[in-house]
ZADO-1210 file (C-alpha; in nm, 4 decimals, padded with zeros to 6 digits):
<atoms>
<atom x="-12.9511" y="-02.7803" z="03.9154" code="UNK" pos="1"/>
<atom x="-13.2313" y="-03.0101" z="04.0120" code="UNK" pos="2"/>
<atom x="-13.0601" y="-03.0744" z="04.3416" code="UNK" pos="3"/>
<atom x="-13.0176" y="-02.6842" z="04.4078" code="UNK" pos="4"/>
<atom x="-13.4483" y="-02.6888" z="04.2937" code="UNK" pos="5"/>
<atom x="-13.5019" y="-02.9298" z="04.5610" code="UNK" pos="6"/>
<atom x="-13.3048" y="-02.7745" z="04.8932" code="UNK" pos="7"/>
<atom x="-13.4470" y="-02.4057" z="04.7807" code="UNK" pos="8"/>
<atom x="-13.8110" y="-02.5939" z="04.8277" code="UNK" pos="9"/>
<atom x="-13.7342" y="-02.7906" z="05.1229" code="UNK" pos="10"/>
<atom x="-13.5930" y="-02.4585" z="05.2802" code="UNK" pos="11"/>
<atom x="-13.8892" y="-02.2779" z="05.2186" code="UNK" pos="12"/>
<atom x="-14.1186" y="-02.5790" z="05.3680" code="UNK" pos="13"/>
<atom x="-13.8717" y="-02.5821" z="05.6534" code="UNK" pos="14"/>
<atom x="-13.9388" y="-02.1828" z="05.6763" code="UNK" pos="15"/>
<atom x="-14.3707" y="-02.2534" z="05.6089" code="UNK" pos="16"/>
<atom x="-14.3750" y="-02.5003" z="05.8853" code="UNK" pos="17"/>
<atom x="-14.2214" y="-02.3056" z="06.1401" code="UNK" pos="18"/>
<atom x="-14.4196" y="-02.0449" z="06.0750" code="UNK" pos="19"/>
<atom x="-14.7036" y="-02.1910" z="06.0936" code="UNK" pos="20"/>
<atom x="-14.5909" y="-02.3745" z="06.4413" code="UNK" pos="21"/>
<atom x="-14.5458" y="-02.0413" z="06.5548" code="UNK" pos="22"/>
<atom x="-14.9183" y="-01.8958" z="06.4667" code="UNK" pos="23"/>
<atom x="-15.0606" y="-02.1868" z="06.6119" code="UNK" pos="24"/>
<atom x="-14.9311" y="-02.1386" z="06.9507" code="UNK" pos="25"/>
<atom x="-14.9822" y="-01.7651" z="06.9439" code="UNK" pos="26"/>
<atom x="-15.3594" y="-01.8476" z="06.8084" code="UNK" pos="27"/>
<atom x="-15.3984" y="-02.1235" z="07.0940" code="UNK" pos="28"/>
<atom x="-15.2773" y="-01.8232" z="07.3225" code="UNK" pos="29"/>
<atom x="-15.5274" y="-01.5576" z="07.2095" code="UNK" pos="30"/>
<atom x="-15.8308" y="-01.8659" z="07.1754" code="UNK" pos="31"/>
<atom x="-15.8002" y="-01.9248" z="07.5082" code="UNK" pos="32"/>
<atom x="-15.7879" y="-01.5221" z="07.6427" code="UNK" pos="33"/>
<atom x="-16.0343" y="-01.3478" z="07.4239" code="UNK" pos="34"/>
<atom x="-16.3117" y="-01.2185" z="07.5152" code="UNK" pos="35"/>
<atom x="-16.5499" y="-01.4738" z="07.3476" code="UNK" pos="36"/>
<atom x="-16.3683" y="-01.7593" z="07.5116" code="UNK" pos="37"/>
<atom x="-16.3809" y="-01.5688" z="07.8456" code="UNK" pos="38"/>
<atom x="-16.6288" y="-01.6436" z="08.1143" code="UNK" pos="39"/>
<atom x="-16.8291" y="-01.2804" z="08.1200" code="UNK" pos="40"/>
<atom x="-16.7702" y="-01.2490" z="08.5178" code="UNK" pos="41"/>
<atom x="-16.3989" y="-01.3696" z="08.5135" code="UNK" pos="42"/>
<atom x="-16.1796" y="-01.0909" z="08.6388" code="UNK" pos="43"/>
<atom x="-15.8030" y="-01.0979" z="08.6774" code="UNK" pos="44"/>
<atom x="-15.7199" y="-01.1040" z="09.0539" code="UNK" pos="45"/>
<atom x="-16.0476" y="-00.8257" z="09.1211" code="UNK" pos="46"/>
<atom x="-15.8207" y="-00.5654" z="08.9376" code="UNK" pos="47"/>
<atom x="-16.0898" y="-00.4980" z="08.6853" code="UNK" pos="48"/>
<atom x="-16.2303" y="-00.2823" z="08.9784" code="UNK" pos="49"/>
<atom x="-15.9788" y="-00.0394" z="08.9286" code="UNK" pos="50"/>
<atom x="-15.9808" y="-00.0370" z="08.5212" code="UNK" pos="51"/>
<atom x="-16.1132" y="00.2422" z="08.3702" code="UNK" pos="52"/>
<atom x="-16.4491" y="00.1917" z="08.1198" code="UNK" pos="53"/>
<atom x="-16.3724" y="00.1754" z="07.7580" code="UNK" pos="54"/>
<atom x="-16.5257" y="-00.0283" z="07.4556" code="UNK" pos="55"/>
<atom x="-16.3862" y="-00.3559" z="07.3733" code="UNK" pos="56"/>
<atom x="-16.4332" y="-00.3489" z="07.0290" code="UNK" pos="57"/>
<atom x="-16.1060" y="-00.5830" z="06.8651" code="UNK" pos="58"/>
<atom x="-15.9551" y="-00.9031" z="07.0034" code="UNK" pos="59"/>
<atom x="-15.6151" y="-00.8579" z="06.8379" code="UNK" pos="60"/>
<atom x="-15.4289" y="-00.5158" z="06.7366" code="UNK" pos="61"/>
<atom x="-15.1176" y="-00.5683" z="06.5129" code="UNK" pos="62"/>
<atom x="-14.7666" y="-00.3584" z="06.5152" code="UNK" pos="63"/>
<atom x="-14.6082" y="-00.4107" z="06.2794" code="UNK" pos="64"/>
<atom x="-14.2728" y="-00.2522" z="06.0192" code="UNK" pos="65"/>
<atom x="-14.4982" y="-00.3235" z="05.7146" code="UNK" pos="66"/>
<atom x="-14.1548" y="-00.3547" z="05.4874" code="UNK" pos="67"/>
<atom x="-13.9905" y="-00.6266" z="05.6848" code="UNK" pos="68"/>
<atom x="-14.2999" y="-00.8472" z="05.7424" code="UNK" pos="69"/>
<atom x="-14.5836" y="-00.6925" z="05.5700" code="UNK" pos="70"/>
<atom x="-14.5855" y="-00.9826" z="05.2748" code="UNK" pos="71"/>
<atom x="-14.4519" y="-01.2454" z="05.5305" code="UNK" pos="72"/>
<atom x="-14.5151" y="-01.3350" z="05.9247" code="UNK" pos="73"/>
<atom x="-14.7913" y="-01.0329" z="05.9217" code="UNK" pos="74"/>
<atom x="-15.0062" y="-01.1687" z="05.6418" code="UNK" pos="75"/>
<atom x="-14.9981" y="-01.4995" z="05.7451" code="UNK" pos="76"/>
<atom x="-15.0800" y="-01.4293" z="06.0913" code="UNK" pos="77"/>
<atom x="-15.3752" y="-01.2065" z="05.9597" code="UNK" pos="78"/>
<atom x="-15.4970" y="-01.4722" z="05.7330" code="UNK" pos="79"/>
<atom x="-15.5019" y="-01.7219" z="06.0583" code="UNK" pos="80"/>
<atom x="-15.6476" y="-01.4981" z="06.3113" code="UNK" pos="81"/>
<atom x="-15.9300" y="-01.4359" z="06.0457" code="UNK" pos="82"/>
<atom x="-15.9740" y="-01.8034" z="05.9599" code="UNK" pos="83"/>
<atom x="-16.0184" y="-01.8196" z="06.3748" code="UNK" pos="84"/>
<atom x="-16.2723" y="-01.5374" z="06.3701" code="UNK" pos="85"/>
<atom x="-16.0703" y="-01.3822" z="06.6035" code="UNK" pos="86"/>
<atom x="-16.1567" y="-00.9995" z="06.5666" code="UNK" pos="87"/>
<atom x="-15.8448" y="-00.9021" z="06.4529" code="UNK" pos="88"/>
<atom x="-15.7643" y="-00.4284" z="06.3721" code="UNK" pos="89"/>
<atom x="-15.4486" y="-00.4272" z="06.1226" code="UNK" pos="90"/>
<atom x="-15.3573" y="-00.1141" z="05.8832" code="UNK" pos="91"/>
<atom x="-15.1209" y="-00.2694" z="05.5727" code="UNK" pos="92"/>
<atom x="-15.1892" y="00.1607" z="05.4842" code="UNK" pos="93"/>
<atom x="-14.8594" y="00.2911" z="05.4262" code="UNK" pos="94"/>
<atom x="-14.7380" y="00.5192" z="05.7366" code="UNK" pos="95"/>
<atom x="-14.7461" y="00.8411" z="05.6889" code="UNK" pos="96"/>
<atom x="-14.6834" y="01.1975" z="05.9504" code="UNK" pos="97"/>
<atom x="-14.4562" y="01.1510" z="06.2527" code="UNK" pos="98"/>
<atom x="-14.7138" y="01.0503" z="06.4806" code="UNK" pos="99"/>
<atom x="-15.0086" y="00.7871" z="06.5033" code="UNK" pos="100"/>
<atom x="-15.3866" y="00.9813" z="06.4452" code="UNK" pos="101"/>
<atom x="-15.6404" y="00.9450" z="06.7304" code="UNK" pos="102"/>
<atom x="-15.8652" y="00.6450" z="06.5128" code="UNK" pos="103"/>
<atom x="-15.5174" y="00.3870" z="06.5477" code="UNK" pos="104"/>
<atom x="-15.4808" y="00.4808" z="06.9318" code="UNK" pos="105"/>
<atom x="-15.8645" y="00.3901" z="06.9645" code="UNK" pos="106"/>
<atom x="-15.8046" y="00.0641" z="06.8225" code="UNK" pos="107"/>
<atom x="-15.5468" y="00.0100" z="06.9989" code="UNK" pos="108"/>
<atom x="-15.7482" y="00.1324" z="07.3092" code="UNK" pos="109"/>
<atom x="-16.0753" y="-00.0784" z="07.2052" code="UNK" pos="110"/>
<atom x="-15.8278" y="-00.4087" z="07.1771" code="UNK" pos="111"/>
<atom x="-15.7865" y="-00.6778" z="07.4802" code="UNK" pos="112"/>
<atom x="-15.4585" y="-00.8091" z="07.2661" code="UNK" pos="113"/>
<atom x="-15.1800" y="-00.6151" z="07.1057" code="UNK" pos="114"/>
<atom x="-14.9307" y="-00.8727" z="06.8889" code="UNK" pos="115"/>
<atom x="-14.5949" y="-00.6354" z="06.8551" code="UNK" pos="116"/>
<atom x="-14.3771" y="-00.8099" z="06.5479" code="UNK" pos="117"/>
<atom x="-14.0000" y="-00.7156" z="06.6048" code="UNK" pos="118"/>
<atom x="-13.8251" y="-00.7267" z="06.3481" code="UNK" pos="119"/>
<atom x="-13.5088" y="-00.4892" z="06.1926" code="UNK" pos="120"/>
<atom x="-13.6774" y="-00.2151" z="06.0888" code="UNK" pos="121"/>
<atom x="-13.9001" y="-00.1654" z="06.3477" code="UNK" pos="122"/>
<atom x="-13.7312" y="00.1030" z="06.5283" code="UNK" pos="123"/>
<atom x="-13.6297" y="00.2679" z="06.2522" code="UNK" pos="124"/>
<atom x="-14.0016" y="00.3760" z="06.2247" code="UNK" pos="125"/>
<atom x="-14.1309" y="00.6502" z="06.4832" code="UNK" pos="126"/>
<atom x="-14.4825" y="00.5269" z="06.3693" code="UNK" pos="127"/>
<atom x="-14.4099" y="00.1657" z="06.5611" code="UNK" pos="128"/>
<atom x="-14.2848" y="00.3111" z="06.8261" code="UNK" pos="129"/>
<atom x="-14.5331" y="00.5535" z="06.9015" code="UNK" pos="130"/>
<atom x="-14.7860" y="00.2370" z="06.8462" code="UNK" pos="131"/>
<atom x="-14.5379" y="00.0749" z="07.0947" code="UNK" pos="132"/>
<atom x="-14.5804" y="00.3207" z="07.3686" code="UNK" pos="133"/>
<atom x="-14.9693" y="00.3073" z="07.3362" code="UNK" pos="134"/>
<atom x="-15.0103" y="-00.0028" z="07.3484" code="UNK" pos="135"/>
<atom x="-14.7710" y="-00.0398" z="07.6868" code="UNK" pos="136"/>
<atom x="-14.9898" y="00.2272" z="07.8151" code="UNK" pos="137"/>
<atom x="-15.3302" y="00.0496" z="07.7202" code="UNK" pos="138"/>
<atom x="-15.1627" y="-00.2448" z="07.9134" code="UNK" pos="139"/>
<atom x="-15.0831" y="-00.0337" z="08.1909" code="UNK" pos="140"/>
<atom x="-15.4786" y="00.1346" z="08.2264" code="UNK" pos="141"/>
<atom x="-15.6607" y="-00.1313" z="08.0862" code="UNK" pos="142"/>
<atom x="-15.5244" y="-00.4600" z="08.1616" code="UNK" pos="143"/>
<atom x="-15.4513" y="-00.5158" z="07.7772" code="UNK" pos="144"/>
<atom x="-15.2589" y="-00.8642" z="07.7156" code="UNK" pos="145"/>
<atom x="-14.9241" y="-00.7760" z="07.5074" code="UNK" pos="146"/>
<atom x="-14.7490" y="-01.0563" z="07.3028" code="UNK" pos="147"/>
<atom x="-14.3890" y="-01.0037" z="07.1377" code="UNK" pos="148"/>
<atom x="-14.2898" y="-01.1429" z="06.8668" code="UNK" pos="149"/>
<atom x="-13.9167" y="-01.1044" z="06.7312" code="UNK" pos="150"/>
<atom x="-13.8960" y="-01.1609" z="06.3744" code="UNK" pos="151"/>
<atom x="-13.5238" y="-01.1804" z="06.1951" code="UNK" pos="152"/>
<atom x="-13.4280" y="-00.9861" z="06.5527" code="UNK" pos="153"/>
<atom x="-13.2618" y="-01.1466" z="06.8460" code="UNK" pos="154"/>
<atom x="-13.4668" y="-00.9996" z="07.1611" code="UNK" pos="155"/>
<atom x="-13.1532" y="-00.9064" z="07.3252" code="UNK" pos="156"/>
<atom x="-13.1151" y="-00.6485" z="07.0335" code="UNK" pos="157"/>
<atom x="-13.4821" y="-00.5154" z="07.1521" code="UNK" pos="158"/>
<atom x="-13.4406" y="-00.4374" z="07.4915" code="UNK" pos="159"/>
<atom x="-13.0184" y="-00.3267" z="07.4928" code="UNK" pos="160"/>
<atom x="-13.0733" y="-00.1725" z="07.1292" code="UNK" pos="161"/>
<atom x="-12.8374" y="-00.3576" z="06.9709" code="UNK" pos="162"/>
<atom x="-12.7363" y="-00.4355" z="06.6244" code="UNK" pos="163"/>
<atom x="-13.0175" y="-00.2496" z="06.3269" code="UNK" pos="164"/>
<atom x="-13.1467" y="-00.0379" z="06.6779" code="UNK" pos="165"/>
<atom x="-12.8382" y="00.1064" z="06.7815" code="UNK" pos="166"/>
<atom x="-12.8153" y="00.2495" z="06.4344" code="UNK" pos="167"/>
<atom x="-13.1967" y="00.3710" z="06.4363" code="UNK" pos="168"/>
<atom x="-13.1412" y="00.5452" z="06.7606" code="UNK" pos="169"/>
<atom x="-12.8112" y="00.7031" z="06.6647" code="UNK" pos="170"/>
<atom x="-13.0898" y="00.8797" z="06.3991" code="UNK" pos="171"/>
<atom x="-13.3412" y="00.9340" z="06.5953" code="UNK" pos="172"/>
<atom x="-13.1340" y="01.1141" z="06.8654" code="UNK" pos="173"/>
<atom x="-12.9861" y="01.3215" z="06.6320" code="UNK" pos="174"/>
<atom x="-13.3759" y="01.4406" z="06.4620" code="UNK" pos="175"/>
<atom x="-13.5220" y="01.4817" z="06.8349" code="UNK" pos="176"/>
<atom x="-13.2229" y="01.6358" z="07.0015" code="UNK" pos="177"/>
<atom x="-13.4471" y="01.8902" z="07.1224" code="UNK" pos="178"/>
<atom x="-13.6915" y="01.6484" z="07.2568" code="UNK" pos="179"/>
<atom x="-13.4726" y="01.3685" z="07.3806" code="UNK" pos="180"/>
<atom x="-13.7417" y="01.2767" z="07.6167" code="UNK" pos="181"/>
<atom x="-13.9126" y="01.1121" z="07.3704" code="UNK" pos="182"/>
<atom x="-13.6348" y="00.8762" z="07.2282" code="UNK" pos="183"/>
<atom x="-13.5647" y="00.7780" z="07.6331" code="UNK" pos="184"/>
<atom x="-13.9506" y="00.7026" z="07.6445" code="UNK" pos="185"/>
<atom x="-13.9162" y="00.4481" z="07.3335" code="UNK" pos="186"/>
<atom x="-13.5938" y="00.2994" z="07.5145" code="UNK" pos="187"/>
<atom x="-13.7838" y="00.2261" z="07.7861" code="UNK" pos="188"/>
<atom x="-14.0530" y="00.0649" z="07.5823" code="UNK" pos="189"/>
<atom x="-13.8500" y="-00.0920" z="07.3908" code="UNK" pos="190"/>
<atom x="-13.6865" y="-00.3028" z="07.6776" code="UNK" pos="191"/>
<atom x="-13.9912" y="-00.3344" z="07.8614" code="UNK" pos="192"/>
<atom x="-14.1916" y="-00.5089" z="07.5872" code="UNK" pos="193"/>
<atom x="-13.8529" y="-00.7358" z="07.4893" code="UNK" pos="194"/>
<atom x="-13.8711" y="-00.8598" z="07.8487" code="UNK" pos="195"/>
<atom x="-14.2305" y="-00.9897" z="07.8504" code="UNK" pos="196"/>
<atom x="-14.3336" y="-01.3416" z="07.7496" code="UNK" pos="197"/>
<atom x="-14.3691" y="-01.3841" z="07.3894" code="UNK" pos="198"/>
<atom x="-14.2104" y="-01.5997" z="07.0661" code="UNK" pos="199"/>
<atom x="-13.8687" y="-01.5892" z="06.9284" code="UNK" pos="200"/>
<atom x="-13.8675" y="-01.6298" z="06.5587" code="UNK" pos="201"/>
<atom x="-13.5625" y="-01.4861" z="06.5121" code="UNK" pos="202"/>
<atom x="-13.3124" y="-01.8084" z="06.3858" code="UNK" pos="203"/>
<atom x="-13.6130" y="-01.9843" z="06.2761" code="UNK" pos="204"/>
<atom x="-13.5871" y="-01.8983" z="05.8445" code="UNK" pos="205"/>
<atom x="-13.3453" y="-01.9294" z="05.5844" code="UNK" pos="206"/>
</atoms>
């Protein structure tokens, strides 16, 4: 039994470890682009001409499926972007209504960085995905830096909808048959997010 003791801890030091490896390069990432590490008169190729006037008022927004990672990658993350005094908006509230109020699209509005976690159960949640489509937009109008991370998900299963998304679609194009718009619109946001430069945690744990 001791032996069994032993591999259980050296699996979940193993597990600790990479996770860690992995907030350190995303905090590296976000110390070097946030506002407060930013020159005031940098601009990004003279685009911020052309982006309209809002109030920067986070450094990080987190989306998150609180079930799958709320206790896990999310927490730990928090607990290292705080330790950073990076500015960091992040609701561990329990999601309730079928669409995102007007205060959590201002954050994600007032936020240079949005960190999206992947992970199964994310698109099971039209919550996330309405966060998801906000926050592409907010990259879109405002310049906003977007970082995936895929958690327990390959990213190929993001942007094809593969695997736990196929079946979360099948539902959700069943309960918005009459406004299939929408589910197209969280395809597309789906795959466009999956294809932009992020971190791949997704054979990385026990």
């Amino acid at each position: 039994m001791e032996w069994m003791v032993m591999v259980m801890v050296m699996v979940m030091v193993m597990v600790m470890v990479m996770m860690m490896m992995v907030m350190v390069m995303m905090l590296r990432w976000l110390t070097c682009s946030s506002p407060s590490s930013a020159a005031a008169g940098d601009d990004d190729d003279g685009i911020e001409a052309n982006i309209p006037p809002r109030r920067e008022k986070y450094d990080v927004f987190v989306s998150f499926r609180g079930e799958d990672t709320r206790r896990g990658i999310t927490s730990h993350l928090h607990a290292a972007l705080l330790q950073k005094k990076i500015e960091t908006y992040i609701d561990y509230r329990l999601q309730k209504g079928e669409e995102i109020g007007p205060a959590l699209r201002e954050a994600i509005e007032q936020s240079t960085h949005s960190v999206i976690i992947f992970s199964q159960n994310y698109a099971s949640s039209t919550w996330c995905l309405d966060e998801l489509v906000h926050i592409l937009d907010s990259k879109e109008r405002y310049g906003q830096k977007v970082i995936p991370v895929f958690y327990d998900i390959n990213p190929s299963d993001v942007r094809k909808q593969h695997g736990s998304y196929s079946a979360a679609f099948a539902q959700l194009e069943k309960r918005f048959k009459d406004s299939i718009d929408k589910v197209h619109k969280w395809r597309r946001a789906l795959k466009t997010a999956a294809d932009l430069s992020g971190f791949d945690y997704s054979n990385k744990h026990g």
